[in-house]
N, C-alpha and C positions, 0 to 999 in steps of 0.2 A: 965238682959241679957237673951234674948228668947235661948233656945236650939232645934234646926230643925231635926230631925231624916228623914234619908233614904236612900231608897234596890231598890233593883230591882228584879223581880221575872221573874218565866216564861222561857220563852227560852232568850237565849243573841240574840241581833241583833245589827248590825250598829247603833252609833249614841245615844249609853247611858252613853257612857262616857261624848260626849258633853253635856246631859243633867246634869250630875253629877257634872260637873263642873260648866255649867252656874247657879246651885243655891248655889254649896259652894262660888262661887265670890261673884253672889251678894249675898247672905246673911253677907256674911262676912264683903266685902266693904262698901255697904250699907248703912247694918245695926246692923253688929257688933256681929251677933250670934253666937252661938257654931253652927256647925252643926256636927250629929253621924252618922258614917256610918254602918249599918245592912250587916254582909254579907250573902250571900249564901240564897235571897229571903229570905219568909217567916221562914226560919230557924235559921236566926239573931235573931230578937225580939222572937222568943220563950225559944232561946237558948243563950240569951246575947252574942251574936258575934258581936262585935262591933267594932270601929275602929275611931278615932279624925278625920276628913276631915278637913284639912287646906290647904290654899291655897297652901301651895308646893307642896302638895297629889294631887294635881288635875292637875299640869304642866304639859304641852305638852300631856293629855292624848286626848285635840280634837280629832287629826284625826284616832286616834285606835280605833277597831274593840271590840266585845265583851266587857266587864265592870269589872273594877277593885273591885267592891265587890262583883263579883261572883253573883250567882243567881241560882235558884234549883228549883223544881214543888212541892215544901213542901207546904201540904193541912193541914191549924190549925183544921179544922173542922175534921182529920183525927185522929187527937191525942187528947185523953185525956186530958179537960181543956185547951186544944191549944190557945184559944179565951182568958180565964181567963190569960193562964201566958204574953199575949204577953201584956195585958194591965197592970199586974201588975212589966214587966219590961218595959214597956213607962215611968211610975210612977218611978219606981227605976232610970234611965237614965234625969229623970227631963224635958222630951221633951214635949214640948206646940205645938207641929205637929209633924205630919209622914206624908212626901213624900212618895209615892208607885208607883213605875214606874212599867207598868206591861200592859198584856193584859188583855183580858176579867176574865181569872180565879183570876189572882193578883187583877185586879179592885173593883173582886166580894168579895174578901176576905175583903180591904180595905174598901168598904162598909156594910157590918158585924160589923167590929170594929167599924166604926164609928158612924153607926143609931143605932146597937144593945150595945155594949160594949164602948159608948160614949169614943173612943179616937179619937181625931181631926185630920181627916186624907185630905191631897188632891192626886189628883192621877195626872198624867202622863200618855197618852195612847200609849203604844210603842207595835206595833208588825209587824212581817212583811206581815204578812195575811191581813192587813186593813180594820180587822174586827171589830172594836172597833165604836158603836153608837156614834151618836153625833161629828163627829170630819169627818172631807172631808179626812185626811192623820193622820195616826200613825207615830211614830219613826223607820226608819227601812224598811220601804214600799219600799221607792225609792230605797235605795242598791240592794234593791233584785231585786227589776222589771229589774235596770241596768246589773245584773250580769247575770238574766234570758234571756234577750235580747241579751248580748255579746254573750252567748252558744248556740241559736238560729240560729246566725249570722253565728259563727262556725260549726256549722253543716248541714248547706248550703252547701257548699260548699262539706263534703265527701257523702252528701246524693244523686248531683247532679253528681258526679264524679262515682259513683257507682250504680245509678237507683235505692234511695234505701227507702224503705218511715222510715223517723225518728220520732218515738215519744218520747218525751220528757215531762218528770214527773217533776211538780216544786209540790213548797208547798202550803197549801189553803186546810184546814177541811171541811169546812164548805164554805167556801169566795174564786170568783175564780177570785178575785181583780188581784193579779201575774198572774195567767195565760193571764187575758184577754186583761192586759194592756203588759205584755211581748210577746203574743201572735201577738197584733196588731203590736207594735213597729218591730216585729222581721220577719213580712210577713208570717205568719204563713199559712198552707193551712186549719186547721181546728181546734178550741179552742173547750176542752170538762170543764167544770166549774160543780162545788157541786151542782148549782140550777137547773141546769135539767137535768134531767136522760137523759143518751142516747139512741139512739136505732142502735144493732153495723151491725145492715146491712145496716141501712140508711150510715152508718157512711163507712163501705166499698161499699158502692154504690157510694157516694160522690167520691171517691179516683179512684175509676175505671173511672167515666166520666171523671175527671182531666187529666188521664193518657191518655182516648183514643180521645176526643172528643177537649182537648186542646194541647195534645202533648206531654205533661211533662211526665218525667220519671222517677219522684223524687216527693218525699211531707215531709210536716213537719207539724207532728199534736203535740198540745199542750196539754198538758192535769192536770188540777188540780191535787191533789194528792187524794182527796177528793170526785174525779167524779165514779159516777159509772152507770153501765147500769141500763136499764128499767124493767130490771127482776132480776138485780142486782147482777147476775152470775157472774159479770166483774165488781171489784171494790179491793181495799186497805186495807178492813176491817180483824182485826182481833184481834183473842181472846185474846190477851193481853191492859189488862185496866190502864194507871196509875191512880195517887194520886188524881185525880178531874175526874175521868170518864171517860174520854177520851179513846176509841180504838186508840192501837195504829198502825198509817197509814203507809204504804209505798208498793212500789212494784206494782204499778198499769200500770208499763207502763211496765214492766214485762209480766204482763197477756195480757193488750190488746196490745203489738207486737206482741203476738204468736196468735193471735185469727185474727188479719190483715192478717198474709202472709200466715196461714190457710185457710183464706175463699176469698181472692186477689188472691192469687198467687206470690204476688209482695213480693222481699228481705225487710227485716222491721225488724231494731235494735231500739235498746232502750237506751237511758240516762235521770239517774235519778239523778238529780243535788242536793236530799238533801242537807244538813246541807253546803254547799258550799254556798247556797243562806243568810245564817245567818253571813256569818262571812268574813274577810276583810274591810279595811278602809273605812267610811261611805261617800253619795257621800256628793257634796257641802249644796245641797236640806235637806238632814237631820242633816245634821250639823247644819244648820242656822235653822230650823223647833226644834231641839233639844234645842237650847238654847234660840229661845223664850220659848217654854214651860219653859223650869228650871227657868227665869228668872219672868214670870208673877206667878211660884208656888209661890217663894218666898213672891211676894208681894199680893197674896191670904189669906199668912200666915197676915203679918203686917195688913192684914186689916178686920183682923177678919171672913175672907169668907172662915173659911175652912167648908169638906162638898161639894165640887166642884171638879170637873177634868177639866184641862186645854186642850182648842181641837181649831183646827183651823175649821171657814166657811169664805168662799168667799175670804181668804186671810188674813183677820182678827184673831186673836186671841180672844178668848172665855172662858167664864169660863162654865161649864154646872155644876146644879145639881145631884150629886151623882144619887139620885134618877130615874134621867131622864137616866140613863147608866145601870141600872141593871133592871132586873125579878125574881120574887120567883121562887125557885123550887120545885119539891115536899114535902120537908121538909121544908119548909117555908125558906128558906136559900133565902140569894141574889148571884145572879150569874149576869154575864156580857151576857147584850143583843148583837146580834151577827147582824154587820150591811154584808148584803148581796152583792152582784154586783149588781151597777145600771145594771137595763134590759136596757136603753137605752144605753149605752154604748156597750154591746154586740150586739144589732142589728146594729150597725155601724160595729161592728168588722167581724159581718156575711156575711156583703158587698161582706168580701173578702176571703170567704171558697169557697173551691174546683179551 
């Protein structure tokens, strides 16, 4: 009898629980395996936290939010022998795979073990940034972009009531997937994304001809979390680093409101929907996207293809090459390639600024 290990890492989002489930089913119904649950990300397997998954452990947890084995930004390559102890308790737990649901840093870690520290791992790409190569949607994409869109929607209305221009900070490091696709859905007057810098007089020029040349006396600018100007005065960044490198972001809609109604004139508040975006009931889209994935890992495992992350193109499910998902970094490490916004999809969305 095979034994399946798996965690989830990274930040929680919509839609891990259905993954979690759709591989203890079918593993179990299937084809009869143990499977172990890792908690608290990469801090399970280094730190044996572990937990039986049986089919009753996994009832009713489809449509919940966040993941019952918890999850954390714990970097093995950060600890001492990190790498060594998580393989030499794979070995102690008697597992013939590890499932790793994760973004790009969990992905990256997951590929470490497996090409360097030979333990047979398959991934899952879940995040809500939809920054994960190889794969058209992550786990977690859709809740957000929906929950981004609904507060959009909502803030029409007191921006329009009160002449007031709204910007609104969602999530996206690097990837201005959520903005651009909550942006358009939401009628946005202007999407600022991580791939181009802005320029903030273009950007209050923009707003001034809306207001004088169309009438309006209200706007709603989107803005990645991750965006920043062209000279980069006006951006997110700051000195604090966590456990994979990362500065950590926020507050960007912060600075550019006060840098609007400084250089406008125009009333300009701000809402920054963090962690709101990561969490409540996953929509239908990742629910169903979540349990094919769980369900094609499993049979990745039986058929000897691990070595692979499960990704959706053109509708189809997919298995892609670890390899083909990650980059060295300067220490020869693997890390998770960072799939960017289609430009073509922003020049649609540009149709409809100002």
């Amino acid at each position: 009898m095979k034994n399946i290990g798996i965690l989830t890492g990274g930040g929680d989002c919509p839609g891990l629980n259905a993954a979690i489930r759709a591989v203890v089913r079918h593993a179990i119904d299937e084809y009869q395996f143990n499977v172990i649950g890792f908690k608290r990300g990469w801090a399970g397997p280094l730190e044996g936290l572990v937990e039986p998954l049986t089919k009753y452990a996994v009832s009713g947890i489809l449509p919940k939010g966040g993941t019952i084995l918890g999850t954390s930004r714990t970097n093995p390559s950060k600890i001492e022998d990190g790498y060594l102890k998580i393989r030499e308790n794979c070995k102690k737990f008697g597992l013939d795979s590890l499932i790793a649901i994760g973004g790009n840093d969990t992905l990256g870690v997951a590929a470490n073990l497996h090409l360097k520290w030979d333990v047979p791992c398959v991934c899952i790409p879940k995040t809500i940034d939809n920054d994960v190569a190889c794969t058209d949607y992550t786990i977690g994409f859709d809740t957000a972009v929906n929950i981004a869109t609904s507060a959009i929607d909502n803030l029409h209305s007191t921006a329009e009531s009160h002449d007031r221009v709204m910007v609104v900070e969602v999530m996206g490091r690097h990837a201005g997937w959520i903005a651009a696709f909550s942006g358009m859905a939401g009628g946005a007057d202007l999407i600022l994304v991580p791939e181009i810098p802005f320029d903030i007089d273009e950007v209050c020029e923009l707003l001034k001809k809306r207001h004088s040349r169309r009438g309006k006396s209200f706007s709603i600018v989107v803005a990645a979390e991750g965006a920043c100007s062209a000279d980069n005065k006006i951006s997110s960044q700051s000195d604090k680093i966590d456990s994979f490198g990362h500065p950590v972001l926020g507050g960007l809609g912060v600075a550019l409101s006060a840098e609007i109604e400084r250089r406008t004139g125009f009333e300009t508040r701000y809402a920054l929907l963090g962690h709101i975006q990561r969490g409540g009931t996953p929509t239908p889209f990742d629910r169903i996207l979540a349990t094919r994935f769980g369900v094609t890992a499993v049979d990745l495992v039986v058929k000897g293809q691990v070595g692979n992350m499960v990704g959706i193109s053109g509708g189809e499910i997919v298995a892609v090459p670890i390899m083909d998902i990650v980059e060295t970094d300067s220490k020869g490490q693997f890390i998770g390639k960072t799939k960017t916004l289609d430009m073509r999809f922003f020049e649609t969305a540009k149709v409809f600024f100002g």
